[in-house]
C-alpha positions as CSV (number, residue, x, y, z in Angstrom):
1,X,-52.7,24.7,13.4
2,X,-50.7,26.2,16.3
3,X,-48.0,27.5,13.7
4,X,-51.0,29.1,11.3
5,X,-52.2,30.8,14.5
6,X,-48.8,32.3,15.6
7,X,-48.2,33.2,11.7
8,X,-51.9,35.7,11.4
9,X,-51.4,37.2,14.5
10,X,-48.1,38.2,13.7
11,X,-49.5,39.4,10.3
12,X,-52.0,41.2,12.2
13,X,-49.6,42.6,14.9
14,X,-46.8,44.3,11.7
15,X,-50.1,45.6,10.0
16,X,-51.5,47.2,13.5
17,X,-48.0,48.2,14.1
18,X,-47.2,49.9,10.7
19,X,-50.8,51.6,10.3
20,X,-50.5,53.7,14.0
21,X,-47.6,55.6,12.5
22,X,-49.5,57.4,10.0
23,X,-53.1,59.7,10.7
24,X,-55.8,58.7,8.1
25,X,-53.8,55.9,6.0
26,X,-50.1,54.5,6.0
27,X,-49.5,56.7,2.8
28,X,-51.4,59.6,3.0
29,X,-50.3,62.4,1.3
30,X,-48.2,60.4,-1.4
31,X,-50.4,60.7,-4.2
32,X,-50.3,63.8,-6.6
33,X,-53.1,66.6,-6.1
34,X,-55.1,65.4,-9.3
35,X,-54.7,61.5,-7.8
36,X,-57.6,60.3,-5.2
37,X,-57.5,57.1,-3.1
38,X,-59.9,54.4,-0.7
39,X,-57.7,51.7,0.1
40,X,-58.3,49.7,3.2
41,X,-57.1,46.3,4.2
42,X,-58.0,44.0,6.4
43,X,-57.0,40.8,8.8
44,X,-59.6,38.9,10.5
45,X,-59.2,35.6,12.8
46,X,-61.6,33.6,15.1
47,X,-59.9,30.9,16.8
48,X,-62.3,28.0,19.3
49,X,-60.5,25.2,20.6
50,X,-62.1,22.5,22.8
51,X,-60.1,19.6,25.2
52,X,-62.5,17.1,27.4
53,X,-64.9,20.1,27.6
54,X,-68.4,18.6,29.5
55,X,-70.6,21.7,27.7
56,X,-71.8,21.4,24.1
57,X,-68.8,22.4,21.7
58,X,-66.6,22.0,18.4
59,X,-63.3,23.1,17.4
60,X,-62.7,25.4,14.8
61,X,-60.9,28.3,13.5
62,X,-61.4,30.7,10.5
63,X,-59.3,33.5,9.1
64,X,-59.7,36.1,6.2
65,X,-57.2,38.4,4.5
66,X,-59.5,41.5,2.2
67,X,-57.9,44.3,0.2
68,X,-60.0,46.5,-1.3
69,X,-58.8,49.6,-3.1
70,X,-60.9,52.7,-5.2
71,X,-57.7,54.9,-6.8
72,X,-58.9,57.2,-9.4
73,X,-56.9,59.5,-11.4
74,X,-58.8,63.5,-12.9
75,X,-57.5,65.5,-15.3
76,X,-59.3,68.1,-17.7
77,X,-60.3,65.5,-20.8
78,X,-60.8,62.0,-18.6
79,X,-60.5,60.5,-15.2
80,X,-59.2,57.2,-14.6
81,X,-60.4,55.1,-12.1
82,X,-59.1,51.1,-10.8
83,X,-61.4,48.8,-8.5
84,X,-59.4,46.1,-6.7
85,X,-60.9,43.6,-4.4
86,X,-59.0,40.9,-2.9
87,X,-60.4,38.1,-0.8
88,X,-59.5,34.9,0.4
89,X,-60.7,33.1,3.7
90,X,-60.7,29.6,5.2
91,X,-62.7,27.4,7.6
92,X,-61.5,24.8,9.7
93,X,-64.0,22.9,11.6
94,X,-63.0,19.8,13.6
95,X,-64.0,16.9,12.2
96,X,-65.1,18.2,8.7
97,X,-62.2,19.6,7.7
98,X,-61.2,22.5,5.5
99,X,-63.6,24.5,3.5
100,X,-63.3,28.0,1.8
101,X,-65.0,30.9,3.2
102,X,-64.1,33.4,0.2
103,X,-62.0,33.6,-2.8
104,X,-62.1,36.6,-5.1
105,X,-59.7,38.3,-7.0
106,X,-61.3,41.3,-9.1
107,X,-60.0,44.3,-10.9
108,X,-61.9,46.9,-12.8
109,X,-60.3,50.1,-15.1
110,X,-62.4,52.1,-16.5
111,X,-61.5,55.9,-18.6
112,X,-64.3,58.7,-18.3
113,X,-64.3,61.2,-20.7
114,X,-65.2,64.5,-19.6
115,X,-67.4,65.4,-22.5
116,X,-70.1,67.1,-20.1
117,X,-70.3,67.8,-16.1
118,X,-72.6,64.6,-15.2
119,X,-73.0,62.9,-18.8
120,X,-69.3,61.1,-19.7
121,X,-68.7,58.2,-22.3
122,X,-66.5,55.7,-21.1
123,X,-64.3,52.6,-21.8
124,X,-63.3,49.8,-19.5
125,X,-62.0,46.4,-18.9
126,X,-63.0,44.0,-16.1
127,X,-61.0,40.5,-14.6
128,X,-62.4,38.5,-12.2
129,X,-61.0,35.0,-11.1
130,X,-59.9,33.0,-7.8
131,X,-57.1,31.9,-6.0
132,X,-57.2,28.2,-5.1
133,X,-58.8,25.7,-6.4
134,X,-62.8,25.1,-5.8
135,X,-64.6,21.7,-4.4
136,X,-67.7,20.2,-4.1
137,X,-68.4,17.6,-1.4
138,X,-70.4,14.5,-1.2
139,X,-70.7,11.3,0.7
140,X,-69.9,7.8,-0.8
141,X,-73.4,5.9,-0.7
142,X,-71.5,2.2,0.7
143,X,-68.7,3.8,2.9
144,X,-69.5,7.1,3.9
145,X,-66.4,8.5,3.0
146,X,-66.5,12.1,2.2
147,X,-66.0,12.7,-2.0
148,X,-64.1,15.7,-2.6
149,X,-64.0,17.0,-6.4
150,X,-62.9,19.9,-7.8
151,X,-64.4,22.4,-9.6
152,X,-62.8,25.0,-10.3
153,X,-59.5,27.2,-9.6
154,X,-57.4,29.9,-10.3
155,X,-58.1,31.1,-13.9
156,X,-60.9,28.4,-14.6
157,X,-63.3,30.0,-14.8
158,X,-62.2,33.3,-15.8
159,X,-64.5,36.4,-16.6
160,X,-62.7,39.1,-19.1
161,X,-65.5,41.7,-20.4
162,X,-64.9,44.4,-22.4
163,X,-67.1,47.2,-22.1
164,X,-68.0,51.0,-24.2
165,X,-70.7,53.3,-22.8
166,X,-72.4,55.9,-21.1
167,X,-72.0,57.3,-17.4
168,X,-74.4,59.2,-15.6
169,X,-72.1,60.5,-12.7
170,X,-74.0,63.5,-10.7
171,X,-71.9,63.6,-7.6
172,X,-69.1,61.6,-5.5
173,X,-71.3,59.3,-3.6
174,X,-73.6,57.9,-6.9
175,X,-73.5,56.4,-10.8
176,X,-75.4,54.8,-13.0
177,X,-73.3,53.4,-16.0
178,X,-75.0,51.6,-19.1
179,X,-72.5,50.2,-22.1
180,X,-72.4,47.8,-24.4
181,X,-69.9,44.8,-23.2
182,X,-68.5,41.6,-24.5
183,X,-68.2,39.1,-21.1
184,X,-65.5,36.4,-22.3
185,X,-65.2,33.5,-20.1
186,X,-62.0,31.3,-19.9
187,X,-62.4,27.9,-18.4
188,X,-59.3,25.4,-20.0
189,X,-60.8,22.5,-17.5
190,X,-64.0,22.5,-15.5
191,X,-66.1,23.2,-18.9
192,X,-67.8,26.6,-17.7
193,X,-67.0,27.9,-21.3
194,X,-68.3,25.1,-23.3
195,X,-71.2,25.3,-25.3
196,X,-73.5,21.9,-24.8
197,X,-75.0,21.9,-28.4
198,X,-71.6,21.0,-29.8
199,X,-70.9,17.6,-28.8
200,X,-67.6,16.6,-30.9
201,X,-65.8,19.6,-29.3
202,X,-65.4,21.1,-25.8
203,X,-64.5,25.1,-26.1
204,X,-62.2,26.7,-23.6
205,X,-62.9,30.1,-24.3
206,X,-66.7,31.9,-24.7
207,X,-67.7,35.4,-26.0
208,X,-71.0,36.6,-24.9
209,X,-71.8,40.0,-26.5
210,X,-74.3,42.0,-25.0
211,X,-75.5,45.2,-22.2
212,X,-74.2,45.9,-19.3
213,X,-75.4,48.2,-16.3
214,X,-73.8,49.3,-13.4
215,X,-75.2,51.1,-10.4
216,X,-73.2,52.2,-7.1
217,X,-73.8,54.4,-4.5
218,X,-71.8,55.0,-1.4
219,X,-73.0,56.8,2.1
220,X,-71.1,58.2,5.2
221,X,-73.8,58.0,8.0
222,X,-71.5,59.2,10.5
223,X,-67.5,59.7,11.0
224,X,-67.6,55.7,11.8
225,X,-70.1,54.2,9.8
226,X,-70.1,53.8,6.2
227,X,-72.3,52.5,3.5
228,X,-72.1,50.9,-0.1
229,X,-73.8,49.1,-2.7
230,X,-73.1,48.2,-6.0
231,X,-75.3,46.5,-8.5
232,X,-73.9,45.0,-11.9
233,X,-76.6,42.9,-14.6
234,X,-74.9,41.8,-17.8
235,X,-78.1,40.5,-20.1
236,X,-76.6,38.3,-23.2
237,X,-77.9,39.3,-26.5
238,X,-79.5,35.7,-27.4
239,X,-82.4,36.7,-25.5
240,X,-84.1,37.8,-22.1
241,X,-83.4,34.9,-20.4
242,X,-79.4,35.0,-20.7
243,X,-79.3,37.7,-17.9
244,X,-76.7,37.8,-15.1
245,X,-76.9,40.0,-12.0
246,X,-74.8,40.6,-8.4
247,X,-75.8,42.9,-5.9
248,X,-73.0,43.6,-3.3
249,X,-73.7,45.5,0.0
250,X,-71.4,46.3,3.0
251,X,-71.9,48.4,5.9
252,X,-68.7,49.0,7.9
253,X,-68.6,50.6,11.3
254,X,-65.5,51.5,13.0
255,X,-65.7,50.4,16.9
256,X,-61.9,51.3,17.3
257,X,-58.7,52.6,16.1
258,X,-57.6,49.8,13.7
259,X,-60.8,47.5,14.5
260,X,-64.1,47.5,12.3
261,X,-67.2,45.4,12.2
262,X,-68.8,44.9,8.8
263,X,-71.7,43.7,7.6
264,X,-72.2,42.5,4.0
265,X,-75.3,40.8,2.1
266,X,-74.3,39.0,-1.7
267,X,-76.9,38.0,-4.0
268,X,-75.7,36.6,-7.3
269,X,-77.8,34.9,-10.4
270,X,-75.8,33.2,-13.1
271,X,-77.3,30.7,-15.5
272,X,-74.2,29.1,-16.1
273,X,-73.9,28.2,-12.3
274,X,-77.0,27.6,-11.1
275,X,-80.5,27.9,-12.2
276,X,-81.2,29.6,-8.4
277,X,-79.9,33.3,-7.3
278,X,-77.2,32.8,-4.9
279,X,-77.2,34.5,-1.1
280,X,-74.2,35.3,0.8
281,X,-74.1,37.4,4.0
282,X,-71.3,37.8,6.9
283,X,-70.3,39.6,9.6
284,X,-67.2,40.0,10.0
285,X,-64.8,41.3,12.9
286,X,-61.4,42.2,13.0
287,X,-57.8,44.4,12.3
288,X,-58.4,46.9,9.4
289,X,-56.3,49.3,8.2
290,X,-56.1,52.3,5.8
291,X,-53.4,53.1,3.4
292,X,-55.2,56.3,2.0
């Protein structure tokens, strides 16, 4: 645990050091005039260790590594524009063990045609999978023994959707996209894509064709305080009830050259899943750094 300690802080430490050297991100300035950038990283570590202490107290540690770029290209017919968010954390707590935190990897192109000023038709591609592998946890009824079973990991399940549409885009801070999108899910062992009507074969690979709506918005409150929120529902054309939905919102406030505090609420409905919506929030502490 020692050697995982020394090894973020000296991640932290070459970031801190690299990102000082350069005034509003580590590569400002290298992307052409037509070219626009939000790239921050960031590298966050809480560390509680406890020896014959008398006072109420567990040992643990938890560390997190984001990445989360907006690059978007304009020219005179379209503008080009790549999402990438990048997460993976861990939990250690002493005498439970490991558990993940987060684990995201998501990227999102999409082309805008500049057919009006506010009004532009658009086509896209989204990927969203993981990096390790997934567990759930239970307790062995006669021993007690912990059960650990997987259930999931990188590529299983996988989310590849397709998407053609409509963008209402009125300024820089909001859009409202609406297009028609075929959501493919890849899952080779955990059965994620497998259709339960058809018993004599398990499918690896599922097409769901149907809408797609997009809503984000993004607010600067102050030179240090910043806002977002972005709303995706993907409803399945078998019916109403085949709707999916995640509502992501972060709030990051700068306290410091290089340190930020953010605050983030996830709520997430998938039928495939769960049958409940799922509720995530954080707050998170730490090194952050901008390239642009």
């Amino acid at each position: 645990m020692k050697l995982k300690s020394l090894f973020l802080f000296g991640i932290a430490a070459l970031a801190s050091a690299t990102s000082v050297h350069a005034e509003g991100g580590m590569f400002e300035g290298a992307l052409p005039e037509n070219w626009n950038a939000d790239v921050v990283a960031a590298v966050k570590y809480t560390r509680m260790q406890f020896n014959n202490w008398q006072e109420d107290g567990t040992s643990m540690y938890t560390w997190l590594v984001t990445y989360n770029a907006d690059v978007q290209g304009k020219w005179s017919v379209a503008n080009w524009r790549n999402l990438v968010d990048l997460q993976l954390g861990q939990t250690w707590t002493d005498g439970l063990g490991k558990r993940k935190s987060v684990d995201k990897i998501f990227w999102e192109s999409t082309l805008d045609f500049n057919m009006t000023e506010m009004f532009k038709p658009y086509i896209g591609a989204r990927y969203e999978t993981q990096f390790m592998k997934g567990y759930k946890y239970s307790e062995d009824e006669e021993t007690g023994e912990e059960i650990k079973t997987a259930v999931s990991c990188f590529m299983d399940p996988a989310y590849l959707t397709q998407m053609v549409g409509i963008a209402f885009i009125p300024n820089d801070n909001f859009s409202q996209r609406v297009a028609f999108a075929n959501r493919m899910t890849i899952s080779h062992g955990y059965g994620y894509a497998d259709d339960p009507d058809t018993e004599d074969e398990i499918e690896e690979v599922k097409d769901e064709p149907g809408m797609e709506t997009i809503t984000e918005f993004k607010y600067a409150l102050s030179d240090i305080v910043n806002f977002k929120t972005r709303l995706w529902t993907f409803t399945n054309f078998k019916g109403k009830d085949e709707i999916d939905a995640k509502w992501e919102n972060l709030l990051s406030v700068l306290i410091a050259p290089l340190i930020e505090l953010q605050v983030g609420v996830d709520m997430v409905y998938d039928k495939d899943q769960d049958v409940d919506v799922q509720y995530k929030n954080m707050v998170l502490f730490g090194i952050t750094w901008r390239w642009f």
